[in-house]
DSSP file (Angstrom, degrees, kcal/mol; ACC not computed):
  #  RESIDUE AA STRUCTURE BP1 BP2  ACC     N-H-->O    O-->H-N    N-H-->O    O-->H-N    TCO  KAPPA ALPHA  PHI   PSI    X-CA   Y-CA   Z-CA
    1    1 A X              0   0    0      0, 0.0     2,-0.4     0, 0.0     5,-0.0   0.000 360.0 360.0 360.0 137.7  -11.0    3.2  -19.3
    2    2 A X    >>  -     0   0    0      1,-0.1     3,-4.4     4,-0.1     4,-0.5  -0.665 360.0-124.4 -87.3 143.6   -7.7    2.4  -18.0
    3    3 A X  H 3>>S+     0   0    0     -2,-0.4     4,-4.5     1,-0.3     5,-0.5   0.772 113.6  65.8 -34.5 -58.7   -6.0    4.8  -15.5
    4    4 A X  H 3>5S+     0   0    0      2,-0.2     4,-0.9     1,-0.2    -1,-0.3   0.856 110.2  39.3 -28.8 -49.9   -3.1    5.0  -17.8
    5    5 A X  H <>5S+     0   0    0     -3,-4.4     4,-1.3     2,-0.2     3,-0.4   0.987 112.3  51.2 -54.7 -59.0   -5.7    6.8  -20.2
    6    6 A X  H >X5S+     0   0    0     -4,-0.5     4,-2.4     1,-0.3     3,-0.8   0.885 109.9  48.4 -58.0 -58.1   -7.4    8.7  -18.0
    7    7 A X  H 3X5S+     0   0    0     -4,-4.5     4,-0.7     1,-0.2    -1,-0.3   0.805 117.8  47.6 -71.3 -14.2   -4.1   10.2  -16.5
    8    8 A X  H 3<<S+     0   0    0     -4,-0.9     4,-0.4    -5,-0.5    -2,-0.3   0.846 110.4  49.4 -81.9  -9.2   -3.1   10.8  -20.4
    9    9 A X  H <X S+     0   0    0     -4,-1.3     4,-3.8    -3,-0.8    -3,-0.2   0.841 109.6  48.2 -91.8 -48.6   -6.4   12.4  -21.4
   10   10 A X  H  X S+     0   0    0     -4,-2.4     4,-2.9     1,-0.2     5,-0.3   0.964 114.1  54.2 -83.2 -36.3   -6.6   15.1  -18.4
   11   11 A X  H  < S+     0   0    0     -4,-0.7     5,-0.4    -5,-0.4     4,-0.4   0.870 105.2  45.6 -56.6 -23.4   -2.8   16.0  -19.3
   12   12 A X  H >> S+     0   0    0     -4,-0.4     4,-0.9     3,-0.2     3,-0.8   0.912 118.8  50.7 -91.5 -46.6   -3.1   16.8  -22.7
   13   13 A X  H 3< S+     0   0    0     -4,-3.8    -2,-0.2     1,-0.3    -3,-0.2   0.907 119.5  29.7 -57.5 -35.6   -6.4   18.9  -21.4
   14   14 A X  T 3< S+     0   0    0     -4,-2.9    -1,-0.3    -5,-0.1    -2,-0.2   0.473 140.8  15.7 -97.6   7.7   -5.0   20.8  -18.8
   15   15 A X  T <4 S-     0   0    0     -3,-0.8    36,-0.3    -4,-0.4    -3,-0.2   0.783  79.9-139.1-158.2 -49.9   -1.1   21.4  -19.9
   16   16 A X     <  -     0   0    0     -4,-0.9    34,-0.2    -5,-0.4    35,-0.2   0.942  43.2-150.1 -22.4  92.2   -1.2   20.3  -24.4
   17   17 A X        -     0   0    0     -6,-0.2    32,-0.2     1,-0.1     3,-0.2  -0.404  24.2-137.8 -76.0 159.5    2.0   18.9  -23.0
   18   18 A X  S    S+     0   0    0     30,-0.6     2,-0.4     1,-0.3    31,-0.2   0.918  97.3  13.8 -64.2 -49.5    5.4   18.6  -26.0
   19   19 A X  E     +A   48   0A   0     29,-1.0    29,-1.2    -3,-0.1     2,-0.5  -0.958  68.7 172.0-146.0 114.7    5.9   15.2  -24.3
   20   20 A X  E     +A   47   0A   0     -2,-0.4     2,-1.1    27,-0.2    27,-0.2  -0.689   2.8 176.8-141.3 107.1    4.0   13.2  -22.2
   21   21 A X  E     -A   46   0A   0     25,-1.3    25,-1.8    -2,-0.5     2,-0.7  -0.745   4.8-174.3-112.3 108.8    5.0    9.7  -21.3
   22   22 A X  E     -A   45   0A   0     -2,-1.1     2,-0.7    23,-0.2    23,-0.2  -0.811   7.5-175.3-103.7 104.5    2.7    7.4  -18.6
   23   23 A X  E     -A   44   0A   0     21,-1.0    21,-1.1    -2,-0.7     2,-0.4  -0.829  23.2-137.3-119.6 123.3    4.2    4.2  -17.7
   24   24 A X  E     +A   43   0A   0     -2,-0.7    19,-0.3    19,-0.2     3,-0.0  -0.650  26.3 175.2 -69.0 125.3    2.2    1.4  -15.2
   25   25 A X        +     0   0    0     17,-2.6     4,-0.3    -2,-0.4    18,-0.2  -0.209  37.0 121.1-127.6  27.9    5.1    0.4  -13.2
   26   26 A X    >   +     0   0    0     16,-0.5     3,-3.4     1,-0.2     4,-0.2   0.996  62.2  59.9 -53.5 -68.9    2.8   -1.7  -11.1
   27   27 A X  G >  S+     0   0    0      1,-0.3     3,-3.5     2,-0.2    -1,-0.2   0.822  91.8  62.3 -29.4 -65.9    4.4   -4.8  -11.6
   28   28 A X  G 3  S+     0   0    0      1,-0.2    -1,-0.3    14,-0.1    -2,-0.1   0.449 103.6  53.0 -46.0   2.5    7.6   -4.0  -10.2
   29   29 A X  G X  S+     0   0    0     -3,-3.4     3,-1.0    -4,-0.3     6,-0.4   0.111  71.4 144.5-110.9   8.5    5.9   -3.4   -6.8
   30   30 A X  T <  S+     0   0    0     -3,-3.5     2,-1.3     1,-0.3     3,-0.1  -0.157  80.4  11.9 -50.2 141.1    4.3   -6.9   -6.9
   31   31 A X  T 3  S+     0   0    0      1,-0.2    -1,-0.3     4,-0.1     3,-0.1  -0.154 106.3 106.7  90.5 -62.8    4.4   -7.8   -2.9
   32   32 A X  S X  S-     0   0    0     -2,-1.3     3,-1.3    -3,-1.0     2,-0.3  -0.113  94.8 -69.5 -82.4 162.4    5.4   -4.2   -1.7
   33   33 A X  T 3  S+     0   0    0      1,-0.2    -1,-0.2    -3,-0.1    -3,-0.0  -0.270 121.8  28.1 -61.9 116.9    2.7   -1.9    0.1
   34   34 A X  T 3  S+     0   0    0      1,-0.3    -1,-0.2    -2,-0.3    -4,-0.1  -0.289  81.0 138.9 145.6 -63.3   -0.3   -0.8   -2.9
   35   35 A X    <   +     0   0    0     -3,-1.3     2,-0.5    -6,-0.4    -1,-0.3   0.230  24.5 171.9 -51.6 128.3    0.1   -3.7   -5.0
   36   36 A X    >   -     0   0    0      3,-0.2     3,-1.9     1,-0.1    -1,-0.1  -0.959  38.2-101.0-130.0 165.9   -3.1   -5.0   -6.3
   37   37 A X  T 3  S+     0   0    0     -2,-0.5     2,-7.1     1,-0.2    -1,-0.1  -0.034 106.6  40.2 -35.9 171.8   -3.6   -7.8   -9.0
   38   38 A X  T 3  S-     0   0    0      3,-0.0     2,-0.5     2,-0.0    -1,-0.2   0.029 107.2-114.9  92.7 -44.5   -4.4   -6.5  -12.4
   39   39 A X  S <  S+     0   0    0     -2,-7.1    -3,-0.2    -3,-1.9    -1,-0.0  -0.819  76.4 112.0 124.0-162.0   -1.9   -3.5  -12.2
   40   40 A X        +     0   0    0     -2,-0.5    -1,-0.1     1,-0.1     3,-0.1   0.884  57.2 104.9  43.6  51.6   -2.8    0.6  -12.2
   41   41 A X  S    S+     0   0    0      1,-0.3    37,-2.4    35,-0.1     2,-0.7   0.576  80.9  34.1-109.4 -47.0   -1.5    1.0   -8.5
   42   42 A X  E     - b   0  78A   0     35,-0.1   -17,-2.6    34,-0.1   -16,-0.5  -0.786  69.5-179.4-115.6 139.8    1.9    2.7   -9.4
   43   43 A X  E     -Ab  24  79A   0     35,-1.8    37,-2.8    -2,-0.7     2,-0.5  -0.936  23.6-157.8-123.3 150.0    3.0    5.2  -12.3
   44   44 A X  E     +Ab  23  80A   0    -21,-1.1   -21,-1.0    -2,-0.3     2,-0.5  -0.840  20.1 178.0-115.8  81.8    5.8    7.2  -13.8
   45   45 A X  E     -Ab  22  81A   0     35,-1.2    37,-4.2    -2,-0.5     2,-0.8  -0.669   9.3-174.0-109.2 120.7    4.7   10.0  -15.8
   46   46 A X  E     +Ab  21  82A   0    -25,-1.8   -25,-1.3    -2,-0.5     2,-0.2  -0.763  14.3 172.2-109.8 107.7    7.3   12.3  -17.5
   47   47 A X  E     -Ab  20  83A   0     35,-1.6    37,-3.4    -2,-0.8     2,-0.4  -0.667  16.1-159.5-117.7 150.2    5.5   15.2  -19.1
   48   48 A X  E     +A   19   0A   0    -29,-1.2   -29,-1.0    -2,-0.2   -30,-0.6  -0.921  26.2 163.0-132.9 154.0    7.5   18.7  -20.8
   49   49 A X    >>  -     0   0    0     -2,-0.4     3,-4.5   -32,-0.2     4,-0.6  -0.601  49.6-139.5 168.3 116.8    5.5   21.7  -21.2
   50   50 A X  G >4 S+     0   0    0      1,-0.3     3,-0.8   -34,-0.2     4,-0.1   0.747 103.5  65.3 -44.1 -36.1    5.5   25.4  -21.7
   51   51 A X  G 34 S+     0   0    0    -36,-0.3    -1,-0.3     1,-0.2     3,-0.1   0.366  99.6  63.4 -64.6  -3.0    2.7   26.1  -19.2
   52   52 A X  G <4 S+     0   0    0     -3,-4.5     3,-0.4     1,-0.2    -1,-0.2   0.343  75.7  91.0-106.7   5.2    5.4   24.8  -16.5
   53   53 A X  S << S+     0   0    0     -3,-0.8    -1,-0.2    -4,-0.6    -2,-0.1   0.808  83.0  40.7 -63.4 -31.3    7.6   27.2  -17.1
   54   54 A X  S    S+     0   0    0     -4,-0.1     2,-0.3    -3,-0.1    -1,-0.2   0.511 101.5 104.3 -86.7 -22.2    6.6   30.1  -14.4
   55   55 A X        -     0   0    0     -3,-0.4     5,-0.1     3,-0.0    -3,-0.0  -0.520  68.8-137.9 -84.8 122.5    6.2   27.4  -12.2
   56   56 A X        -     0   0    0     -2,-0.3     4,-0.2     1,-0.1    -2,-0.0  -0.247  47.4 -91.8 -52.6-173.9    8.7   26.0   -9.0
   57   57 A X  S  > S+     0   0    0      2,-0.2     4,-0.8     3,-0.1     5,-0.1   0.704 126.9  38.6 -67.6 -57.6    9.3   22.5   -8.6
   58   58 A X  H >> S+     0   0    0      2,-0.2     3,-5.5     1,-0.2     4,-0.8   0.969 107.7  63.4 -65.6 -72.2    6.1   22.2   -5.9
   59   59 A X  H 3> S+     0   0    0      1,-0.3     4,-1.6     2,-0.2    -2,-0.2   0.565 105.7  43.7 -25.8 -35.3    4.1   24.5   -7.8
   60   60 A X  H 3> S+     0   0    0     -4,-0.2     4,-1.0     2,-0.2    -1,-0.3   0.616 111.8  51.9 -83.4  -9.0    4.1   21.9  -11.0
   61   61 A X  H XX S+     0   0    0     -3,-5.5     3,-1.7    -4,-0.8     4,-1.3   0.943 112.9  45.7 -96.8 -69.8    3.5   18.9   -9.0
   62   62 A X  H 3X S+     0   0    0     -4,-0.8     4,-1.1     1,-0.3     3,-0.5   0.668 108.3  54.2 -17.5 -66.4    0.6   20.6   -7.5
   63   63 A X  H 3X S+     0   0    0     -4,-1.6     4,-2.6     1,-0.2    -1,-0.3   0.860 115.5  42.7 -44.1 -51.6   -0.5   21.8  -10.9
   64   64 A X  H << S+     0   0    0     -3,-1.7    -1,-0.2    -4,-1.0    -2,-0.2   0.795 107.6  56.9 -55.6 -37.5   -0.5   17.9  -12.0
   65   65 A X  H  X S+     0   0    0     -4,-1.3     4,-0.9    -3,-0.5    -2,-0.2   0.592 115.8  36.4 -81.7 -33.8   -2.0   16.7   -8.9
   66   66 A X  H  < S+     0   0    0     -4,-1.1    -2,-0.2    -5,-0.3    -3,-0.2   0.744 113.0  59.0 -99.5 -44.1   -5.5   19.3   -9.6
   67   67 A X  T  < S+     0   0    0     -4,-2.6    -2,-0.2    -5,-0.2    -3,-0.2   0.811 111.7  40.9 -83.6 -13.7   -5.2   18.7  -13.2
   68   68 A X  T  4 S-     0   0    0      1,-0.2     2,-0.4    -5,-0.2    -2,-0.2   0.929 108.0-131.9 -86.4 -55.1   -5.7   14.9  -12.3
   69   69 A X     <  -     0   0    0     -4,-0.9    -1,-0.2     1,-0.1    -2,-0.1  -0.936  10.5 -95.2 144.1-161.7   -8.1   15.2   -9.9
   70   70 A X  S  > S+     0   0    0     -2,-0.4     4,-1.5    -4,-0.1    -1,-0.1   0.680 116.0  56.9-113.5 -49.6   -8.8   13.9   -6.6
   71   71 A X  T  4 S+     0   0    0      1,-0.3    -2,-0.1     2,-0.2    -3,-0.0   0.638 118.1  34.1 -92.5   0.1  -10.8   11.0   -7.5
   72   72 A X  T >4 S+     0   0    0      2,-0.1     3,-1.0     1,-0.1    -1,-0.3   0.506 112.9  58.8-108.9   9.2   -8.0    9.5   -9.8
   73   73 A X  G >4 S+     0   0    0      1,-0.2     3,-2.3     2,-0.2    -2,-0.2   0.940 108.0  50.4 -93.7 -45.5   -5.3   10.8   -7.5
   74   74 A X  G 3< S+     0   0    0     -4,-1.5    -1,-0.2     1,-0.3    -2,-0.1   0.045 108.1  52.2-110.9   2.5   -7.1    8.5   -4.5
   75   75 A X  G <  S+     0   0    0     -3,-1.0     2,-0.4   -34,-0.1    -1,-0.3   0.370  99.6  63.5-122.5  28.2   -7.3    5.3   -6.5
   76   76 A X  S <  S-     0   0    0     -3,-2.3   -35,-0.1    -4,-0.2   -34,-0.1  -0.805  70.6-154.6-110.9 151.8   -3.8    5.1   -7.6
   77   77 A X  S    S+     0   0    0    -36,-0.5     2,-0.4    -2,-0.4   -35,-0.1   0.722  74.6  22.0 -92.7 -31.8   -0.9    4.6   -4.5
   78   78 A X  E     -b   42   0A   0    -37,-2.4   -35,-1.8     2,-0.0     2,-0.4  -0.995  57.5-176.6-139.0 138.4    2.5    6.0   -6.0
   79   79 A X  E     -b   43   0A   0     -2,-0.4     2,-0.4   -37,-0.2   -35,-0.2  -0.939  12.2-160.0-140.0 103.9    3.0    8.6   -9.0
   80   80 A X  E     -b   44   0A   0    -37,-2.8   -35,-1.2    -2,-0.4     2,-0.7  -0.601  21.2-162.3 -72.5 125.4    6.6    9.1   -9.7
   81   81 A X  E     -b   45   0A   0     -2,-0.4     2,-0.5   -37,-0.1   -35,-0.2  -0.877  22.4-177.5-130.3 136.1    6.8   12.9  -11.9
   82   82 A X  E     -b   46   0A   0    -37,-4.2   -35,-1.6    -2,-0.7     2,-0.5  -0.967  14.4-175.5-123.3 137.0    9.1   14.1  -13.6
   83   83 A X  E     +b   47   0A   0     -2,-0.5   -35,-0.2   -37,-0.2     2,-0.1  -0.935  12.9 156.6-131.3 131.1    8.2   17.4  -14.8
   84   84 A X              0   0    0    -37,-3.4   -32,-0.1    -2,-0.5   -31,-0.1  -0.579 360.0 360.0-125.0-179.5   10.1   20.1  -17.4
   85   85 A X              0   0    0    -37,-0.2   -32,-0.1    -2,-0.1    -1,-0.1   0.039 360.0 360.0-130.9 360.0    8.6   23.0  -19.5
């Protein structure tokens, strides 16, 4: 499955986000420190959600960061978030 899925699949499980938008922004890093052939190194994910509401700023990236996991966190290099409720 490609990463792109896999980081939409576990957001819509942990969060049933309003908006949740995952964009491979690998290319534009072609050359720069990450970049591997093929893509899935770098991402932009802007996700809105009610469950972020209670939350600071850290507290949601954190929350994002556990809801992906460890083992997908550790094959990707850069994840841009922007994160709302």
């Amino acid at each position: 499955m490609p990463i792109t899925d896999e980081i939409q699949a576990r957001l819509h499980a942990a969060f049933q986000p309003t908006h949740l938008e995952v964009v491979d922004d690998s290319e534009s890093h072609r050359g720069h420190a990450g970049h591997r052939e093929g893509g899935e190194t770098h991402f932009n994910v802007a996700i809105s959600a009610p469950a972020f509401a209670p939350m600071s700023r850290v507290e949601r990236h954190r929350a994002v960061h556990a809801a992906l996991g460890a083992d997908l966190i550790e094959r990707i290099h850069a994840l841009a978030l922007d994160i709302r409720a």
